[in-house]
C-alpha positions as CSV (number, residue, x, y, z in Angstrom):
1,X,0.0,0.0,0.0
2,X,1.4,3.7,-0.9
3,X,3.0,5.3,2.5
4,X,1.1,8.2,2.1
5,X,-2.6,6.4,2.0
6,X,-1.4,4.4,5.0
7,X,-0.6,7.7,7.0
8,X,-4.0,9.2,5.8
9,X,-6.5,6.4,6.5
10,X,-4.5,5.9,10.2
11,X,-5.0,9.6,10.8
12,X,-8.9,9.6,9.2
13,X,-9.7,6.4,11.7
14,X,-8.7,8.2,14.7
15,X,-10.0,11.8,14.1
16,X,-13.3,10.2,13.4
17,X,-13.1,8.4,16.6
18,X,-13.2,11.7,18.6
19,X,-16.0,13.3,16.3
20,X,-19.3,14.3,18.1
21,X,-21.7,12.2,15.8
22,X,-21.7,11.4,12.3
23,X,-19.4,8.6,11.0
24,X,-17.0,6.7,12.8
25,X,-15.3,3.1,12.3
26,X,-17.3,-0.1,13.4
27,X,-16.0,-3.1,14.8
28,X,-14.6,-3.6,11.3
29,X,-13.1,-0.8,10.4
30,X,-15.6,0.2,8.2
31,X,-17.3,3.7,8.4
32,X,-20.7,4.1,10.4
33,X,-23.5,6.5,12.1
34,X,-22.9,6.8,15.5
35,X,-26.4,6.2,17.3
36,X,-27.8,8.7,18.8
37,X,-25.7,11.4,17.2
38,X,-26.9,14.2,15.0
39,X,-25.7,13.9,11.4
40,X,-26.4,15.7,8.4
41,X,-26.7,12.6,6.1
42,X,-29.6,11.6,4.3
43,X,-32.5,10.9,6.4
44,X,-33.7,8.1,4.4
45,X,-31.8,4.5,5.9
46,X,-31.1,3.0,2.7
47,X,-29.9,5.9,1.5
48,X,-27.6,6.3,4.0
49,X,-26.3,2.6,3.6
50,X,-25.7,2.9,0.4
51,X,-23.5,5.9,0.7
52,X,-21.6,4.4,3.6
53,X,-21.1,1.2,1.2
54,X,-19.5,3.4,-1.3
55,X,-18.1,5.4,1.0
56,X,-16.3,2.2,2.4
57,X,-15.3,1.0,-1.2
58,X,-13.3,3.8,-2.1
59,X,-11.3,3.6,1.4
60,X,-10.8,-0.1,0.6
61,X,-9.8,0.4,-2.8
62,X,-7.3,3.2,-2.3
63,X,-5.9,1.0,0.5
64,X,-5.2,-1.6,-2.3
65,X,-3.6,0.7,-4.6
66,X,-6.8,0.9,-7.1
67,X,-6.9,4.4,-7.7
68,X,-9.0,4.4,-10.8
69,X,-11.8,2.1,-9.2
70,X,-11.9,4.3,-5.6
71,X,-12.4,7.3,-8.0
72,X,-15.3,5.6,-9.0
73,X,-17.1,4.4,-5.6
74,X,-16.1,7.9,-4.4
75,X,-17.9,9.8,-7.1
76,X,-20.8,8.1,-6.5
77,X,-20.9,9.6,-2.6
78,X,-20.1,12.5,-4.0
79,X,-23.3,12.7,-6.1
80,X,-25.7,11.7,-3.6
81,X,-24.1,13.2,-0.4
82,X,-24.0,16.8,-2.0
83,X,-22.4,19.1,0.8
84,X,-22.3,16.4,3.6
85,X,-19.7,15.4,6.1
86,X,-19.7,12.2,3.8
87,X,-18.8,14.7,0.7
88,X,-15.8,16.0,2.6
89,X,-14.4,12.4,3.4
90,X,-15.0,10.9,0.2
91,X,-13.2,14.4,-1.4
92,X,-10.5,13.8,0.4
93,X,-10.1,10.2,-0.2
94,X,-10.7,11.0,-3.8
95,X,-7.7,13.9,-4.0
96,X,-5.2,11.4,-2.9
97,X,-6.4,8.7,-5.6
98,X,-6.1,11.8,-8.0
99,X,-2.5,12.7,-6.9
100,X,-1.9,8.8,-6.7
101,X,-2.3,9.0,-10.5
102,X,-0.9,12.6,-11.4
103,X,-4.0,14.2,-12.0
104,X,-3.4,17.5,-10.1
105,X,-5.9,19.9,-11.2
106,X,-9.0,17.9,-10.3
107,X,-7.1,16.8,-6.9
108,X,-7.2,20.6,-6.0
109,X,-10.5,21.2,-6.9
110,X,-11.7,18.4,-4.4
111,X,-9.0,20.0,-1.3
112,X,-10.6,23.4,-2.6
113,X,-13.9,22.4,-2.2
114,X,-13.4,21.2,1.9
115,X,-11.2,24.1,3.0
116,X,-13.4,26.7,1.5
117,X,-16.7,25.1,2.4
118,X,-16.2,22.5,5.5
119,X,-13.4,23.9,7.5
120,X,-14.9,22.2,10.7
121,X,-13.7,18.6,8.6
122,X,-11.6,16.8,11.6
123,X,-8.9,16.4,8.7
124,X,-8.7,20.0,7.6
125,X,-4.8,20.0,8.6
126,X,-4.5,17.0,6.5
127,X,-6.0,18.3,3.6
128,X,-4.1,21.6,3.5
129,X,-0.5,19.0,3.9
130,X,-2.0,17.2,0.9
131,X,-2.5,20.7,-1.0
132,X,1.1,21.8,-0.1
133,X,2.1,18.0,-1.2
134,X,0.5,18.7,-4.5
135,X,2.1,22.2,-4.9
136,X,5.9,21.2,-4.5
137,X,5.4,18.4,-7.1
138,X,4.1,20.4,-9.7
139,X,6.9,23.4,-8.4
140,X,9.5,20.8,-9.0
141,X,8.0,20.1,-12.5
142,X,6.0,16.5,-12.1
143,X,4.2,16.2,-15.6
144,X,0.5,16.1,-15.2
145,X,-1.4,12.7,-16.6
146,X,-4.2,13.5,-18.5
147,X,-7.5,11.4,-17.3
148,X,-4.8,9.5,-14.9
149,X,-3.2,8.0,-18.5
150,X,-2.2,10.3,-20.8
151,X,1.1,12.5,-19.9
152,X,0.6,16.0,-20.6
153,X,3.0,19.4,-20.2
154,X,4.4,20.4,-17.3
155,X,2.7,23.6,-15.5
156,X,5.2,25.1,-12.8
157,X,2.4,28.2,-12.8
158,X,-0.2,26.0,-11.4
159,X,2.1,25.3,-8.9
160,X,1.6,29.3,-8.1
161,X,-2.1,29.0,-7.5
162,X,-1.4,26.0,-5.1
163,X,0.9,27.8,-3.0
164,X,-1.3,30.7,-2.3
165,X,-4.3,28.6,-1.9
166,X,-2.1,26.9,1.1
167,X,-1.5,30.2,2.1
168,X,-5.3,31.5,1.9
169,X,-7.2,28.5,3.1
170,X,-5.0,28.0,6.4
171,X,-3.3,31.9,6.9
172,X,-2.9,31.0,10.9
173,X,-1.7,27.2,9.7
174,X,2.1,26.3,10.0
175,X,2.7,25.8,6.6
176,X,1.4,29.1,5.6
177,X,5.1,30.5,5.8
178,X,6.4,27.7,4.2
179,X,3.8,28.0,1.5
180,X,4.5,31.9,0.3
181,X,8.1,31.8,0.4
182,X,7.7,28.2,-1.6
183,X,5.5,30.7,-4.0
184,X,8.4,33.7,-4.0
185,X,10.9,31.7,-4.8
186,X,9.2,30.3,-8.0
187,X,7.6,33.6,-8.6
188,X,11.1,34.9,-8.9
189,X,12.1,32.0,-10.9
190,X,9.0,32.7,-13.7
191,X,10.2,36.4,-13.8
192,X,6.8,36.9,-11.6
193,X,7.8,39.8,-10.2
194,X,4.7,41.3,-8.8
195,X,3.3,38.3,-7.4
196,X,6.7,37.3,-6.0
197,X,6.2,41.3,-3.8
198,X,3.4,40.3,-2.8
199,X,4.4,36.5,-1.6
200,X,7.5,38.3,0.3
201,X,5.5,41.5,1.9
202,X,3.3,39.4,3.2
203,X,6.3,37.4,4.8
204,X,7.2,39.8,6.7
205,X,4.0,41.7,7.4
206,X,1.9,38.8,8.5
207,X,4.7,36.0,9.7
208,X,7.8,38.0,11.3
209,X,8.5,35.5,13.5
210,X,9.1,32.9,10.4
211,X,12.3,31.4,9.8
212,X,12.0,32.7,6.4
213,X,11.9,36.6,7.2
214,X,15.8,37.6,7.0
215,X,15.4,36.1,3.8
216,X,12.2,37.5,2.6
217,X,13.9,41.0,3.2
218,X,17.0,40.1,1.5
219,X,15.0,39.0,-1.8
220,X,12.4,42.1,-1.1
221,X,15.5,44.4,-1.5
222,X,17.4,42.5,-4.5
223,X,13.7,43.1,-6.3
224,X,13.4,46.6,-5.6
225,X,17.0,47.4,-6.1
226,X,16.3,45.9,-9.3
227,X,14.0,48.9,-10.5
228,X,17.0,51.4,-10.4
229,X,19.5,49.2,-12.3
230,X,22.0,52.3,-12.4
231,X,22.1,55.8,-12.3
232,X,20.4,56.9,-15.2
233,X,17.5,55.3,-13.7
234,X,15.0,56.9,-10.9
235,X,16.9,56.3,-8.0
236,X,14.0,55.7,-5.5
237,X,13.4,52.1,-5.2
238,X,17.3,52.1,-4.6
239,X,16.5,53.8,-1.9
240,X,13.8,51.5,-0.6
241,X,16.2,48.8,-0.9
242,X,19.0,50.6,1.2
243,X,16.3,50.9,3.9
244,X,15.2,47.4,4.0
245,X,18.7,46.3,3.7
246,X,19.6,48.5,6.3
247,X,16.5,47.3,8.8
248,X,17.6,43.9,7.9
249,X,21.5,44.5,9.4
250,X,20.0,45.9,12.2
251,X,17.3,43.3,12.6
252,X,19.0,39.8,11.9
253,X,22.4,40.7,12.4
254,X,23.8,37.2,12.4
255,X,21.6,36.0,9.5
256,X,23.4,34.7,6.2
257,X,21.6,37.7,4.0
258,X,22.7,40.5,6.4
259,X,26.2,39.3,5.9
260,X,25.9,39.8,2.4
261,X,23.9,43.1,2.9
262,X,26.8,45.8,4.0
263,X,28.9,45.5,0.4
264,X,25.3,45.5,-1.5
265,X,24.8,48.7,0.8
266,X,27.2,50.3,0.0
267,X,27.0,49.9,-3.7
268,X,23.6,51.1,-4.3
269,X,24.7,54.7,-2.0
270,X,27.5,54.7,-4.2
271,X,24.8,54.3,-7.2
272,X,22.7,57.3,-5.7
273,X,26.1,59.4,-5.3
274,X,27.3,59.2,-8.9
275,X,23.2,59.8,-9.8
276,X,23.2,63.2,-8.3
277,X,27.0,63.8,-9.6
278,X,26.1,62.7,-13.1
279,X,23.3,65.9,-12.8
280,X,25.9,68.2,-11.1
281,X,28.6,67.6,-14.1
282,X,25.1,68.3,-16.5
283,X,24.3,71.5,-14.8
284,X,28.1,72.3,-14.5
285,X,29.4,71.6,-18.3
286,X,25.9,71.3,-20.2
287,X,23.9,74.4,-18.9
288,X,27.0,76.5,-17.0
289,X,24.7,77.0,-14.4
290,X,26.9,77.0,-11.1
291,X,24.5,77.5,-8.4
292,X,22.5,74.2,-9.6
293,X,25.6,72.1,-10.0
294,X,27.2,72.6,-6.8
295,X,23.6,72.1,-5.1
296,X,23.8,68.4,-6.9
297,X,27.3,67.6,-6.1
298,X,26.5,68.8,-2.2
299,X,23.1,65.8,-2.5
300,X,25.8,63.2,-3.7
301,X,28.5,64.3,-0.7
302,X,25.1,64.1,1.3
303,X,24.0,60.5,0.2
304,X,27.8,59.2,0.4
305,X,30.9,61.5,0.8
306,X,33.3,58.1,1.0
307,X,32.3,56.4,-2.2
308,X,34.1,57.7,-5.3
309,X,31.1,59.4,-6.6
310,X,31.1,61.6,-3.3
311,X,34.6,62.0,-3.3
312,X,34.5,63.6,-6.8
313,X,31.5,65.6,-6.2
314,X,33.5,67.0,-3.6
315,X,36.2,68.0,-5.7
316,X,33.6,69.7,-8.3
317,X,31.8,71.9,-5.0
318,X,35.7,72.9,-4.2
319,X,36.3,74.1,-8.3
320,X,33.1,76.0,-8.3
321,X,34.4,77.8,-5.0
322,X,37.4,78.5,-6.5
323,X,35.9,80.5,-9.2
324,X,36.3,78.1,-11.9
325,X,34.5,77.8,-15.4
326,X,33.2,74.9,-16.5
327,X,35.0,73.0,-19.4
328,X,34.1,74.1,-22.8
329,X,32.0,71.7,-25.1
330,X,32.4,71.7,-28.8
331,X,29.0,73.0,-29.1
332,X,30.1,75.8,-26.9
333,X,33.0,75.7,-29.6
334,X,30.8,76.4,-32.6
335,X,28.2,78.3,-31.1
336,X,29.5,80.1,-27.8
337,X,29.3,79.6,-24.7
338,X,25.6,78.8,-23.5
339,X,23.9,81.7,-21.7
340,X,24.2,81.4,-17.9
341,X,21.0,81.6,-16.3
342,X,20.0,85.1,-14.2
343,X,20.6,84.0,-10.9
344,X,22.7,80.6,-11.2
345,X,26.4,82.2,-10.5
346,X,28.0,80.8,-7.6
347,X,27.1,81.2,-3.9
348,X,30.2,82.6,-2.4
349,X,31.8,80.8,0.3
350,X,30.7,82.7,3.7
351,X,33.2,85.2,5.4
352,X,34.5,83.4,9.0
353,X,35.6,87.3,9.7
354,X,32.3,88.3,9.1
355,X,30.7,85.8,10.6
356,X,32.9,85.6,13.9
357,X,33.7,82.0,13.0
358,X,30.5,80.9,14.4
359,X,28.3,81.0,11.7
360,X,26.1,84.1,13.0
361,X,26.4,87.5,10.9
362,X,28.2,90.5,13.0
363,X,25.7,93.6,13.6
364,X,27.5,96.8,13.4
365,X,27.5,98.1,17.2
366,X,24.3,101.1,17.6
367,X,25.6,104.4,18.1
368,X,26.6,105.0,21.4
369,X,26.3,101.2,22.8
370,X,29.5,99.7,24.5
């Protein structure tokens, strides 16, 4: 007999043994009502036996490895026991004959079916393992059999879906976690790069106490350091990245990602300085224009004054102190220089004599004061 059937039909005999009414194993190990115990099974007797016998033949056939024929008896409880405690255990029983023969999509629909519309089923936990079960084999690309026979493509995307149904179906479970960083990690693998935000944002919003959140930041940050790929680029999701990255040292100091983090740091405030600098050198050779260049070389000294960027900017503010011109172009060549702008020359350097060295302007002493 498969493993996994063995574990589920142990498990299904001993929840139902602890149910309030409804079905539990006879003498025989075969399902029965419990007398005396309210039930939401047909009220008609032979009805109910009959969907206990099929009920009871789709255990025993699974048991035996018959997949196809527990499908069958199952189906049959299915029809007749429409949205009854019988329904959910013969779904269940009939998900693992699906998965049994690699046909995923109708084996979701049946785990669908009881966490969405009988989450007081004793097995719940069991289904939502069996969902997660399901996910991770069609993640790691298990072809799909068409009608249990026929192999068909592989569909890593449905895998997707799976995850976050895990996810949505138990968001309090324990494999919830497990489930959306399963789902960011193949999101990032499908270039999914929305739904993987979402998968890791949630991570950390929703399950920070998760072995998974130094790495859901690490990842959060590569994606969004990804929007500003240098520094021609808008330079704000750089920016986001640096904080996250940042929150992450500070957070999860010991951590594998935060290791990596500093250098990666460090990079991107370099990325921002030579942005700003890249702007300054405009201002300074493109538009001679002084006053705006130096105010762009002073935001790259600002975001990082040791990183090359910031140490060249630096050098530019001291030129444009010193009086300096900007370097001709050879449009400035063929047409002259361009036009300086009313108001862009130079802010001179304040006066320490006039200023006392303290940064506050001297008022001439009033006529007669000592």
């Amino acid at each position: 007999m498969n493993p996994l059937v063995k574990v589920l039909l142990a498990v299904l005999t001993v929840a139902t043994c602890q149910l309030q009414a409804e079905l539990r194993p006879d003498e025989q190990g075969n399902l029965a009502i419990t007398a005396g115990k309210p039930t939401d099974l047909p009220v008609d007797a032979a009805k109910r036996a009959e969907i206990l016998s099929w009920l009871n033949e789709g255990r025993r056939e699974l048991a035996n490895d018959s997949a196809r024929a527990a499908i069958r008896a199952l189906s049959k409880v299915i029809d007749e026991a429409e949205n009854t405690e019988a329904e959910a255990f013969a779904r269940h029983l009939r998900a693992q004959a699906y998965v049994n023969r690699s046909q995923f999509e109708p084996a979701l629909e049946d785990l669908r079916w009881i966490a969405t519309r009988r989450i007081d089923y004793p097995l719940f936990n069991e289904v939502i393992e069996l969902e997660l079960t399901v996910a991770r084999r069609l993640a790691a690309g298990d072809r799909r059999w068409l009608g249990g026979w026929m192999p068909w493509f592989t569909d890593r995307s449905l895998a997707l879906a799976a995850l976050l149904d895990v996810a949505r179906h138990a968001p309090s479970g324990k494999h919830a976690a497990d489930a959306l960083m399963e789902h960011a990690r193949l999101a990032i693998q499908l270039d999914k790069r929305e739904e993987a935000l979402d998968s890791l944002e949630r991570i950390v919003s929703e399950h920070p106490n998760s072995p998974y959140i130094a790495e859901a930041m690490g990842r959060l940050a590569e994606l969004r350091a990804a929007d500003s790929p240098g520094p021609a680029w808008d330079q704000s999701s750089a920016r986001e990245a640096i904080d996250a990255l940042e929150t992450l040292m500070a957070q999860y100091p010991d951590s594998p990602e935060a290791k990596q983090a500093e250098p990666r740091v460090r990079a991107l405030r370099n990325q921002i300085a030579r942005a700003r600098l890249d702007l300054a050198k405009f201002y300074w050779v493109r538009r001679n224009n002084p006053r705006a260049a130096r105010l762009m070389a002073a935001s790259a000294v600002t975001a990082d004054a040791n990183s090359d960027a910031g140490k060249e900017a630096a050098e530019l503010i001291a030129a444009i102190d010193g009086g300096a011109e900007p370097p001709p172009t050879l449009a400035d060549a063929v047409l002259g220089r361009y036009p300086r702008p009313r108001g862009a020359e130079p802010v001179k350097p304040a006066n320490p004599s006039a200023t006392g060295g303290l940064d506050f302007k001297e008022e001439p002493a009033a006529p007669g004061a000592r």
